[in-house]
C-alpha positions as CSV (number, residue, x, y, z in Angstrom):
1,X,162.2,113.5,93.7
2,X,159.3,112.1,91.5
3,X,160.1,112.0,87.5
4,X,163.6,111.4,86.2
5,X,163.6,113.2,83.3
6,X,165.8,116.0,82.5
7,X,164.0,118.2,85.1
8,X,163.5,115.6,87.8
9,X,167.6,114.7,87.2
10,X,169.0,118.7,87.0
11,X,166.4,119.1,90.3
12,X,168.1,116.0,92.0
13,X,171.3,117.9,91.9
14,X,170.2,120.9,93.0
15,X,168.2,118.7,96.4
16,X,171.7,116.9,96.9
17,X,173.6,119.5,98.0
18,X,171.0,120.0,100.7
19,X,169.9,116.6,101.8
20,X,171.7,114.0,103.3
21,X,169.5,111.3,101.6
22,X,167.5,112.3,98.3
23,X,165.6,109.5,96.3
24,X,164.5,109.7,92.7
25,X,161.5,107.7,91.8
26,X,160.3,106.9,88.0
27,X,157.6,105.2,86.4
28,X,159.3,104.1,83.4
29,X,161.6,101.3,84.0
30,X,165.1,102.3,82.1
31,X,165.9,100.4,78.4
32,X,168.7,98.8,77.9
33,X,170.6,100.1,76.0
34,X,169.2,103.6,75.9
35,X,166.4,104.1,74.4
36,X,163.4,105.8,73.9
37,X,160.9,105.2,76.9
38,X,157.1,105.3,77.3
39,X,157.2,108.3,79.6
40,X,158.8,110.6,77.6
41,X,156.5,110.6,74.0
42,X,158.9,113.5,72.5
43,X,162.2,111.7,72.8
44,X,162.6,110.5,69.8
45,X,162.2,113.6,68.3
46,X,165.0,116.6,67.9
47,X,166.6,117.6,71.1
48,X,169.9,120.2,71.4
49,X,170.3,122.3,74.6
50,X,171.5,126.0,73.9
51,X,174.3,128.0,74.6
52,X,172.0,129.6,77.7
53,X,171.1,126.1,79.1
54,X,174.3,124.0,78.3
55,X,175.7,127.1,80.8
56,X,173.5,126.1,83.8
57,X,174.1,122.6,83.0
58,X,177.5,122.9,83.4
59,X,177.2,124.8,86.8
60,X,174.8,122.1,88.1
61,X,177.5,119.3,86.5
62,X,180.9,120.6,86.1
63,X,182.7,119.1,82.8
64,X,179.5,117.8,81.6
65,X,179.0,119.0,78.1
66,X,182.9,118.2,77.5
67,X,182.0,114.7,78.6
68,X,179.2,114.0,76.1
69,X,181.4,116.0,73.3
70,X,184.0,113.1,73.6
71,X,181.7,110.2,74.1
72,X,180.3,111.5,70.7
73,X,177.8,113.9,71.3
74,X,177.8,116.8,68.4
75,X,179.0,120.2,69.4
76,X,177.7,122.9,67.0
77,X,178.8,126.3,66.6
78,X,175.9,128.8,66.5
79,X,175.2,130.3,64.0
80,X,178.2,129.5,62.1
81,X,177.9,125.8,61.8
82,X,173.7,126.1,61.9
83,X,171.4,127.1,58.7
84,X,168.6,128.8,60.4
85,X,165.5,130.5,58.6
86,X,163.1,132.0,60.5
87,X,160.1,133.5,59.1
88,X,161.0,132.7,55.6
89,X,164.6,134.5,56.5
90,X,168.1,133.0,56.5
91,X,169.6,134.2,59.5
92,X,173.1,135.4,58.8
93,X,175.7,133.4,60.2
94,X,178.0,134.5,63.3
95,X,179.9,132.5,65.4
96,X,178.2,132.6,69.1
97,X,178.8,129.6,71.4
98,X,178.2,126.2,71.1
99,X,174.5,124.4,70.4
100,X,174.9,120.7,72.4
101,X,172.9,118.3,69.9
102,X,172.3,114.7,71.5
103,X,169.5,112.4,71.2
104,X,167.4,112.4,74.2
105,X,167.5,108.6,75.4
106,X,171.3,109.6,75.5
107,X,171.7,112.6,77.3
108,X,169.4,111.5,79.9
109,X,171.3,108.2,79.9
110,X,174.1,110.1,80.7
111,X,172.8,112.4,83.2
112,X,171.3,109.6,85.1
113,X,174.1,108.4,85.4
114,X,176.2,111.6,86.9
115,X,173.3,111.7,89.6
116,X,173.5,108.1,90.5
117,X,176.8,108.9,91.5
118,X,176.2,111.5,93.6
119,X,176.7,111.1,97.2
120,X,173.1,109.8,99.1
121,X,171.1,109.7,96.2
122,X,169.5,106.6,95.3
123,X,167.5,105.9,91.7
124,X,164.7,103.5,91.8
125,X,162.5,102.8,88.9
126,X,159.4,101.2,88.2
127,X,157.4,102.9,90.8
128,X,154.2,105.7,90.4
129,X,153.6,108.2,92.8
130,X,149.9,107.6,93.9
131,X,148.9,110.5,97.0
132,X,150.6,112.7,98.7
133,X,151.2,111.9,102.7
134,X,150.9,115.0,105.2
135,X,153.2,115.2,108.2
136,X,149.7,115.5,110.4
137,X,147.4,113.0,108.7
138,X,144.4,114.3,111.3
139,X,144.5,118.1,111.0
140,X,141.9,119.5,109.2
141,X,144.3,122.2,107.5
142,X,147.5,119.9,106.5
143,X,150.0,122.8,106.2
144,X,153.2,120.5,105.3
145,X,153.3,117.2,103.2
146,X,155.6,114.7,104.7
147,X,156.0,112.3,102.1
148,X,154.5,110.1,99.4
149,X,152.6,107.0,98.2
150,X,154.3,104.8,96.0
151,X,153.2,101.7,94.4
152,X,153.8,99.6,90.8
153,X,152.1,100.4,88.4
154,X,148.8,98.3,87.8
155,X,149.7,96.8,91.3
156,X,147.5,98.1,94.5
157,X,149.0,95.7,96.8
158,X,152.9,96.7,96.3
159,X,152.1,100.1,98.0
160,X,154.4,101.8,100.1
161,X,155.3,105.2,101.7
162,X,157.9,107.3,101.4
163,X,158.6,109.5,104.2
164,X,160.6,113.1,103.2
165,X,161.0,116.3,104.2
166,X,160.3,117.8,100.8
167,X,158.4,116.2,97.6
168,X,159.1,117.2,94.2
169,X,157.1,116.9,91.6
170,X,158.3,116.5,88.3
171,X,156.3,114.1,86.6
172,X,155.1,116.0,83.4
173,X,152.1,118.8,82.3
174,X,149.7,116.2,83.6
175,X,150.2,118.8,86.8
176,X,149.9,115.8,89.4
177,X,150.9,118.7,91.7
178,X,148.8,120.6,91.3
179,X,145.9,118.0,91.6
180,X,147.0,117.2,95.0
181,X,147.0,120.8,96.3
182,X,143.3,120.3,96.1
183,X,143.1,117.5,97.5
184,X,144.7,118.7,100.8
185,X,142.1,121.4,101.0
186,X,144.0,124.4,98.7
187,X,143.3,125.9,95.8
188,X,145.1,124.7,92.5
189,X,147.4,127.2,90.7
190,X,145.6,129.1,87.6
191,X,146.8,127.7,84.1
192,X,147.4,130.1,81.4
193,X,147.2,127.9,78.1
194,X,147.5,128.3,74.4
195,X,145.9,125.8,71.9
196,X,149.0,125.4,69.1
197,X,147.9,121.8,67.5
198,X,150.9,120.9,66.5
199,X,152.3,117.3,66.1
200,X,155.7,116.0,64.6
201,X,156.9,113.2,62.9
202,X,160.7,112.0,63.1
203,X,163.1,109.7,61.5
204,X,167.0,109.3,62.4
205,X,169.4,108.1,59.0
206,X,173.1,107.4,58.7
207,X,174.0,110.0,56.0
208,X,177.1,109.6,53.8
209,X,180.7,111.8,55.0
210,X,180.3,115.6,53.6
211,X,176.6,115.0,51.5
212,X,175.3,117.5,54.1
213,X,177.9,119.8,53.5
214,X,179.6,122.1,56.8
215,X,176.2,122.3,58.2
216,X,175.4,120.4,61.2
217,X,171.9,121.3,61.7
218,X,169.0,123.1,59.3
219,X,165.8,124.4,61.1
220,X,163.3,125.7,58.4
221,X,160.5,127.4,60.6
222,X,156.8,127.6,59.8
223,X,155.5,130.9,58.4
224,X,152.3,132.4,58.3
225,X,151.6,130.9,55.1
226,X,152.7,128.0,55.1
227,X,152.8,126.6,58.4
228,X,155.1,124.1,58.3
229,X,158.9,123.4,59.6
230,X,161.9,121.2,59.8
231,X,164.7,120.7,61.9
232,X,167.9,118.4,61.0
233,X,170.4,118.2,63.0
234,X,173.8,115.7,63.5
235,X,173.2,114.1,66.7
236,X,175.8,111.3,68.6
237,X,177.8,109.1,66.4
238,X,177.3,111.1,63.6
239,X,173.8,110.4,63.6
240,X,171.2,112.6,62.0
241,X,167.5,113.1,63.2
242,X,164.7,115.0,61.1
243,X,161.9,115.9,63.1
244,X,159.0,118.0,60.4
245,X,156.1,119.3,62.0
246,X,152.9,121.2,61.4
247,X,150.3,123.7,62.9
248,X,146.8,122.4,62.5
249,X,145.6,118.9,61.3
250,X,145.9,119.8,57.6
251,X,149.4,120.4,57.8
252,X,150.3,117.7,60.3
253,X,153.2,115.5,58.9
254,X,152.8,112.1,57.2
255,X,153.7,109.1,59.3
256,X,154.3,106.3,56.6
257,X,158.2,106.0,55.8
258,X,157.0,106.8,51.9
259,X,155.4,110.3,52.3
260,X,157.9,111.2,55.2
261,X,160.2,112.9,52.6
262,X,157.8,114.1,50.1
263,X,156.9,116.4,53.2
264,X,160.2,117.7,53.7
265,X,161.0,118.6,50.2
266,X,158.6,121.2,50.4
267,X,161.1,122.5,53.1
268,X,164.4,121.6,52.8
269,X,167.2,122.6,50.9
270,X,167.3,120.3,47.1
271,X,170.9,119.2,47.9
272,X,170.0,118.0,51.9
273,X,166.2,116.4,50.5
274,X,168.7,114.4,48.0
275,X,171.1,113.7,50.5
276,X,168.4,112.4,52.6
277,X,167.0,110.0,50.0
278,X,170.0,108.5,49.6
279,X,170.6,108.2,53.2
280,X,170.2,104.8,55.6
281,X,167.4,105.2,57.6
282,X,167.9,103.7,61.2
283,X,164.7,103.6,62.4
284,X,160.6,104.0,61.5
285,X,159.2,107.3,61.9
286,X,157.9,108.5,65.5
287,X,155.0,110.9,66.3
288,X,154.5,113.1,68.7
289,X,150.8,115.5,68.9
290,X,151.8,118.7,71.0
291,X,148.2,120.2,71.8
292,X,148.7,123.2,73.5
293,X,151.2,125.1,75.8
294,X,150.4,125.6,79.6
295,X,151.9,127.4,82.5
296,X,151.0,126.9,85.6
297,X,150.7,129.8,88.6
298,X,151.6,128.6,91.3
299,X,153.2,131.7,92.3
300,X,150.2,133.6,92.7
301,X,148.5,131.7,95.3
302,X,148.3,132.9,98.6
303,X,148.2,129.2,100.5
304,X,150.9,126.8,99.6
305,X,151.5,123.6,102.2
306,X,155.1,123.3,103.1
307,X,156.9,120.3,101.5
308,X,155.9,119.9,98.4
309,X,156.6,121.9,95.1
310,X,156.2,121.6,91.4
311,X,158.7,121.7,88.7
312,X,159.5,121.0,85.0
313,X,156.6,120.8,82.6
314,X,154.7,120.3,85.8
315,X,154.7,124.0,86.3
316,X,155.7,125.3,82.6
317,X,155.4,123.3,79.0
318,X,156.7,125.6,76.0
319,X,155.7,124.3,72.2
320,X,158.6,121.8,72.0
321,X,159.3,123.6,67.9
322,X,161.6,126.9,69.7
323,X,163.8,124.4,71.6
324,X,163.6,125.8,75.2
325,X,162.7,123.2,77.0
326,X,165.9,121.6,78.1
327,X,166.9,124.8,78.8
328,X,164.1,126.0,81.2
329,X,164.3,123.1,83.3
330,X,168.0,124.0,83.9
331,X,166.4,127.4,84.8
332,X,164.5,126.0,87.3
333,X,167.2,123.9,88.7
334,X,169.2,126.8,89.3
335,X,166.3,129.0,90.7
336,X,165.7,125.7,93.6
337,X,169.5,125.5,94.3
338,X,169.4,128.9,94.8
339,X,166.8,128.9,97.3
340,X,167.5,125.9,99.0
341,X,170.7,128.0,99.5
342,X,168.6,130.8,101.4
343,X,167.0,128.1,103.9
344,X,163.7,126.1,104.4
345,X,161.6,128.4,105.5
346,X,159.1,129.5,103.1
347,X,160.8,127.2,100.1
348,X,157.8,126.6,98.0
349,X,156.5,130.5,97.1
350,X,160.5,131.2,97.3
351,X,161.0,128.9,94.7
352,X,157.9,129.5,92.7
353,X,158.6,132.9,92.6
354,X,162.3,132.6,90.9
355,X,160.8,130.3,88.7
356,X,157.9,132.4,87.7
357,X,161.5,134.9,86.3
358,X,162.5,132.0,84.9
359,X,160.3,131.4,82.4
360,X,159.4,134.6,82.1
361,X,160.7,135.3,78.7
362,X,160.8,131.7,77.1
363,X,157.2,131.8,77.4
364,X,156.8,135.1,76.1
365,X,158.5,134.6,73.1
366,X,157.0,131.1,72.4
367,X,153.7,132.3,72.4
368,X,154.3,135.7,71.0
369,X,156.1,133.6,67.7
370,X,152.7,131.1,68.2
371,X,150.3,134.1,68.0
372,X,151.5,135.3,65.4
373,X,150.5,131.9,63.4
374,X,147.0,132.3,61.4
375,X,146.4,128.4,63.0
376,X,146.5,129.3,66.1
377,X,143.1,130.6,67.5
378,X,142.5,133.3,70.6
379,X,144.2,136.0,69.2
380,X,142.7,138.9,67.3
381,X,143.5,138.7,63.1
382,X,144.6,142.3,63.9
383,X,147.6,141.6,66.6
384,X,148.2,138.2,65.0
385,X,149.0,140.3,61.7
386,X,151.1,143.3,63.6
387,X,153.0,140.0,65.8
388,X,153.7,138.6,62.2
389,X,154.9,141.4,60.9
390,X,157.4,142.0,63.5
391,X,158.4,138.7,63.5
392,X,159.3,138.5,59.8
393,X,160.8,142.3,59.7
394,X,163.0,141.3,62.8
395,X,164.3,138.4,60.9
396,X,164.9,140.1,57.6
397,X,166.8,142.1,59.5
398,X,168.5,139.3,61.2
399,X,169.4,138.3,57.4
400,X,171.6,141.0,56.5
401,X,172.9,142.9,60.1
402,X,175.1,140.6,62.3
403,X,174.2,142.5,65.6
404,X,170.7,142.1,64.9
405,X,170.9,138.2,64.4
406,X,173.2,138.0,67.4
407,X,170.3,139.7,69.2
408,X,167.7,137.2,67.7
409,X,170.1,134.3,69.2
410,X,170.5,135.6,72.4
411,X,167.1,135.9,73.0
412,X,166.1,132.4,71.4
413,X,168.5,130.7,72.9
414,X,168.0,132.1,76.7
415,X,171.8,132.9,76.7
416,X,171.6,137.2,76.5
417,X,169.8,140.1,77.6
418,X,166.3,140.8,75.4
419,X,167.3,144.0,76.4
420,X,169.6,143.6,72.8
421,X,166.6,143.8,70.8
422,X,165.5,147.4,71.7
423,X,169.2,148.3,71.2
424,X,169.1,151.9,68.8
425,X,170.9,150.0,66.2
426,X,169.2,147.1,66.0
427,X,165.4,149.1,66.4
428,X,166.9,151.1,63.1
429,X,167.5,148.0,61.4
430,X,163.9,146.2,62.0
431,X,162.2,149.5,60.9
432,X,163.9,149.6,57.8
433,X,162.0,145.9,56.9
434,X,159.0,146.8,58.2
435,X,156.0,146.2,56.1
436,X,152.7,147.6,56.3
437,X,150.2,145.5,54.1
438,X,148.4,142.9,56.0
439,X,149.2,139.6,57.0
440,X,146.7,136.6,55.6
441,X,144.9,135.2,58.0
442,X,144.8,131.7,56.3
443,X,147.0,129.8,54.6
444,X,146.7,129.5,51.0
445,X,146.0,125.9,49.0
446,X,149.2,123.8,49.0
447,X,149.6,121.5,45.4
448,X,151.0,118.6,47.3
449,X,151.9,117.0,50.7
């Protein structure tokens, strides 16, 4: 298992029912105490698994969320104990599950530390995958890897091999994967991508008891005219994190501690900017530049070797700004437990092939929501305008009707059918905030960062 992030760890679970032995390599060496580490750039950033994924966590790790909710994690009732505006609409509030808000050093602290104990699984760190190894180094068509390369990083001479029945990759959208499909002689998967330019900036504060009010998260989305957001949310040990963002470098948010706020105010509610001035930050502010989404098809190739297979960002990375990620590699957890289930034979198209259902939908709606941004380029002014007008007559609708923003959840969140959204009732209620006139294809000129 190569990568111990939150895909590598929810795929480790999903090998160990399977395996007698399975061994999870990582790069990174582990902070003590947890903290954020080189190999995962977005962890200091906002981070809360949904309804949807918190569900398949909890299959792959029974009792989990319940453990991190009284070690301190924050367990927040959506949409009753969220503010949400989407397209420049407040959803209305409904009580539908619960939103698992953690920082990311700590959930994957924790999670680590459920696989560690896992019968025949063994953690070591500080170590890079280099090459793949096939089980017959001398045919000319390699049809099954048989293991890996490892060395230290920055250190030829420590190399070793790992010998294994199956490798998984899930070292990151780099697609080291896919790169060594070629060179065993096959084709790499084609990679549908989507330029988005969007980087973040985030600071975590000690706020005072009750200056935030009920609410234990706000997310402020971008719209088409002003393409900016901001998420807050109550994180572990009542700890808060706001992560702003922006779509294009104009809009990118400030990185020095003194224009930080001054972006958000733009955003934010006047009581929760106030709060936050008067807050204790906890540490500097972190950046993150999100350059474009990918996904990787490794479904549709005809020749896959036996023994090795992608997961994680490795085969699908969503714009990190609609929260899915978590929740996908879950997904694709399940989907490999689920064919491990069904036997070896023919694992990697098996597997690629549930996966490809997976994330399905969470890439659909990411880059439907994406299109419809006038700072995002490919897409015609004419669909991006009829994607944006959906979007923001959907969440009008989503303002005022309680099915409909249950509908919008379900679908955001990964937890219901989309199937909701066609429903007569809430199709009646969409059409009734529809708007014809155009959408601006460019932003207007802003006063102030």
């Amino acid at each position: 298992m190569l990568g111990a992030g939150i895909s590598g760890l929810c795929a480790a679970r999903a090998l160990s029912g399977f395996f007698e032995h399975v061994t999870v390599v990582e790069r990174d060496t582990y902070p003590q105490p947890p903290d954020v580490r080189r190999g995962v750039p977005q962890g200091a950033h906002v981070h809360s698994l949904t309804p949807g994924g918190a569900q398949v966590l909890a299959e792959l790790f029974p009792g989990f969320v319940e453990e991190l909710a009284a070690d301190g994690a924050t367990l927040a009732g959506a949409l009753d104990e969220l503010d949400i505006v989407f397209f420049g609409s407040r959803l209305r509030q409904v009580p539908l599950g619960r939103v698992l808000q953690v920082s990311r050093p700590f959930l994957e602290d924790r999670l680590r530390e459920r696989v560690r104990a896992l019968p025949g699984v063994t953690l070591r760190s500080g170590l890079e995958a280099t090459a793949p190894i096939t089980a017959d180094p001398i045919a000319a068509d390699p049809a099954r890897v048989g293991g890996v390369r490892l060395a230290r990083p920055g250190e030829p001479d420590s190399a070793e091999a790992l010998h294994a029945d199956l490798v998984v990759d899930a070292m990151g959208r780099a697609g080291r994967g896919a790169a060594w499909l070629r060179s065993l002689g096959y084709r790499a998967p084609s990679t549908a991508r989507l330029v988005v330019d969007v980087a973040y900036a985030s600071r975590r504060y000690r706020v005072a008891p009750g200056a935030l009010g009920a609410a234990k998260g706000v997310l402020i989305g971008a719209t088409t005219t002003r393409p900016r957001g901001a998420v807050l949310t109550q994180q572990e040990h009542d700890a808060w994190v706001l992560s702003l963002y922006g779509f294009g470098k104009d809009d990118h948010p400030p990185l020095s501690p003194e224009r930080f706020l001054d972006f958000a105010e733009d955003l934010l509610p006047a009581g929760t900017s106030t709060a936050l001035r008067n807050a204790e930050p906890i540490t500097g502010v972190s950046s993150f530049a999100y350059p474009a989404s990918l996904r990787r098809d490794f479904h549709r190739l005809r020749r896959l070797p036996d023994g090795l297979i992608s997961t994680g960002d490795a085969l699908c990375s969503l714009n990190p700004i609609y929260g899915a990620g978590m929740t996908v590699a879950a997904l694709e957890a399940r989907a490999l437990r689920r064919c491990l289930a069904a036997g070896p034979a023919g694992l990697p198209r098996r597997f690629y092939r549930e996966a490809a259902r997976a994330v399905r939908l969470p890439w659909l709606f990411s880059t439907m929501a994406d299109r419809a941004m006038p700072q995002v380029p490919g897409t015609h002014p004419a669909v991006a305008g009829l994607l944006a007008r959906s979007f923001q007559a959907t969440m009008r609708a989503a303002a005022e009707d309680a099915r409909v923003a249950t509908a919008v959840w379900n679908a955001v969140s990964l937890t219901g059918s989309p199937a909701e959204l066609a429903a007569p009732r809430v199709m009646a209620a969409v059409l009734r905030h529809w708007s014809p006139g155009p959408t601006p294809r460019t932003a207007p000129p802003r006063g102030k960062d």
